[in-house]
N, C-alpha and C positions, 0 to 999 in steps of 0.2 A: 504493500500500500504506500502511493507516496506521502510524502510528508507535506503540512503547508509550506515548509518553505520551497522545496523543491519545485508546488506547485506557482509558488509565486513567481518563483527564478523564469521558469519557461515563460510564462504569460510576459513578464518585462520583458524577454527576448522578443518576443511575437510584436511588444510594443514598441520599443528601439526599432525594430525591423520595418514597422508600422509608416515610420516617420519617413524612409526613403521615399515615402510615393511624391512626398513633396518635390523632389526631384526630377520626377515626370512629367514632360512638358506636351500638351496638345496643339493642335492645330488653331483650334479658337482661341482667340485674343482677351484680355480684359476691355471690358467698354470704354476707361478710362482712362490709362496710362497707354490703354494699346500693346502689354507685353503679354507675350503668350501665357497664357491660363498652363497651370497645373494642375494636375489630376486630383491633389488630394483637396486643393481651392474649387474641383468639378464635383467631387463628394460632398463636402459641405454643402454644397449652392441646391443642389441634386436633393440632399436628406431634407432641405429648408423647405422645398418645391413640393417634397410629398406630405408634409406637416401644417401643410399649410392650403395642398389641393387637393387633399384627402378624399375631399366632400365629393371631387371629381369625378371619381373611382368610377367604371359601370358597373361594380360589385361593390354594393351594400347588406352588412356589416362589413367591412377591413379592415384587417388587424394590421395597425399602424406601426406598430411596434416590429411588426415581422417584417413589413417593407423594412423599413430602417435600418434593419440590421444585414437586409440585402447589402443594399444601397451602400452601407459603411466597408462591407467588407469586398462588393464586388469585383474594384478597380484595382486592388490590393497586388494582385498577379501581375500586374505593370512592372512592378518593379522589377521585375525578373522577365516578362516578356515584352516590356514597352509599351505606348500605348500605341494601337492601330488606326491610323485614318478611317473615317467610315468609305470613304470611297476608293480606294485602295485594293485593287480585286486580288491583286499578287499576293500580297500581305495576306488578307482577308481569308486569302484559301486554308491557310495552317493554322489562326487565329487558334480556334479553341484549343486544338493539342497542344501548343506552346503554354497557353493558360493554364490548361491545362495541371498540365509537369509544376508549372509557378504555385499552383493551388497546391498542390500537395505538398511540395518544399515551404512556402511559406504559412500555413496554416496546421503543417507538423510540428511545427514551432512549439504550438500552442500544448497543452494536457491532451491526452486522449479524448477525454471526453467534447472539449470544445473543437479538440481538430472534426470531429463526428459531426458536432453542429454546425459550425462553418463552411466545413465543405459542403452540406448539405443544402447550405444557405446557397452557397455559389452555384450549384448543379441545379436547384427550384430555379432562380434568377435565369439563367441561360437556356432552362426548359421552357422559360415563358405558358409552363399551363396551366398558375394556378390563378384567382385572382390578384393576390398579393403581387406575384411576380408580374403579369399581364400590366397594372400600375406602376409597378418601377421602371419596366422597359418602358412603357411612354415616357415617362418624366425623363427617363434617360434619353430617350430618341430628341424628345423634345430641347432639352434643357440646350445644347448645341445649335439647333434652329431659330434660338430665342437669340444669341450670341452675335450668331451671323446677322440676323436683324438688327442689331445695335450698333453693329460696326460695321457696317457698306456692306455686308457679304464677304467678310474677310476671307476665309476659309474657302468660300464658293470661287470667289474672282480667282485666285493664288491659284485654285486648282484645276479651274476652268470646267468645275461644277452648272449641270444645267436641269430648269428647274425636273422635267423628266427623272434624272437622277434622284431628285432630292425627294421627289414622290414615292419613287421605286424604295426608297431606303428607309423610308421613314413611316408608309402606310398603317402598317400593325401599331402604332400609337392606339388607332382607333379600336383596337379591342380591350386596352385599357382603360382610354377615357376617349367617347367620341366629341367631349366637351371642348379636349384638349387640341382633338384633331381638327373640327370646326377650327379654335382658334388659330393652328397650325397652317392651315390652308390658307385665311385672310393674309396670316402672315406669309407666305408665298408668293399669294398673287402682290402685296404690298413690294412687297421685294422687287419681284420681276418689273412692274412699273417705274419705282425707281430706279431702275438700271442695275441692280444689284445684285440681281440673281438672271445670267441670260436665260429665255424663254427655252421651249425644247427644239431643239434645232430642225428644218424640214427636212422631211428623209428626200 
């Protein structure tokens, strides 16, 4: 049987280990200074989103507290596999097996028992079927969408993102919250008007 301190020791590793995501830099910008957003400033922003659009949800009750715990631990595997561009197909292809390997290495960290819960956490979130998880991926789809809106399309312009794409990538919002996605789409067509997002190009 471990000891408490033993179990304390691991848990601070998992949290020292915790703090590289800051590290991890994304494609989307901050609105304000313009420097590129980090992953563990995208969890924050992300957990605040779902505490806040809860009510969102298209499943009522939601256990808030289990998104959250998604939410804090998902991006976690950056640290060890990066973060991926969403429009990135190269990338995109090994995406989860790299995470993967990241989830297991850094969530062993932890006690047995929580290594069990968090991975578990991680593997619901990426199954996308429960309702809990269904809400985090939208906020998560979303939360990047809302970014590029604040900054000209930072992310879209740079990458030569068009709005096609952005549909294609982000649809399943609306099995989370079709509230979200309604306001997702305004924010599209808003975009492409001001030149910020190009239209879908004619075949």
């Amino acid at each position: 049987m471990e000891s408490p301190a033993s179990r304390l020791e691991q848990q601070m590793r998992f949290i020292i280990e915790a703090d590289k995501l800051k590290e991890v830099f994304r494609q989307t910008v901050l609105t304000q200074s313009r420097r590129d957003e980090n992953s563990a400033e995208h969890s924050w922003h992300f957990a605040l989103m779902i505490i806040t659009l809860a009510e969102h949800s298209n499943h009522q009750p939601l256990d808030v507290l289990r998104v959250l715990k998604m939410v804090l631990i998902h991006d976690l595997v950056e640290i060890d596999a990066g973060d991926t561009f969403a429009y990135d197909t190269k990338n995109m292809a090994d995406q989860h097996a790299r995470e993967s390997i990241a989830a297991d290495r850094i969530f062993g960290l932890l006690p047995v028992d929580q290594t069990k819960e968090y991975r578990a956490l991680w593997d619901e979130f990426e199954a996308m079927n429960t309702p809990e998880s269904k809400f985090a991926a939208a906020c998560d789809r979303f939360h990047p969408m809302l970014l590029n809106m604040l900054t000209e399309g930072h992310a879209w312009r740079k990458h030569g993102i068009t709005k096609d794409r952005v549909l294609a990538r982000n649809q399943h919002v609306a099995d989370g919250s079709t509230g979200l996605w309604d306001y997702a789409l305004h924010m599209i067509d808003d975009a492409v008007s001001q030149g910020h997002l190009p239209d879908t190009p004619k075949p």
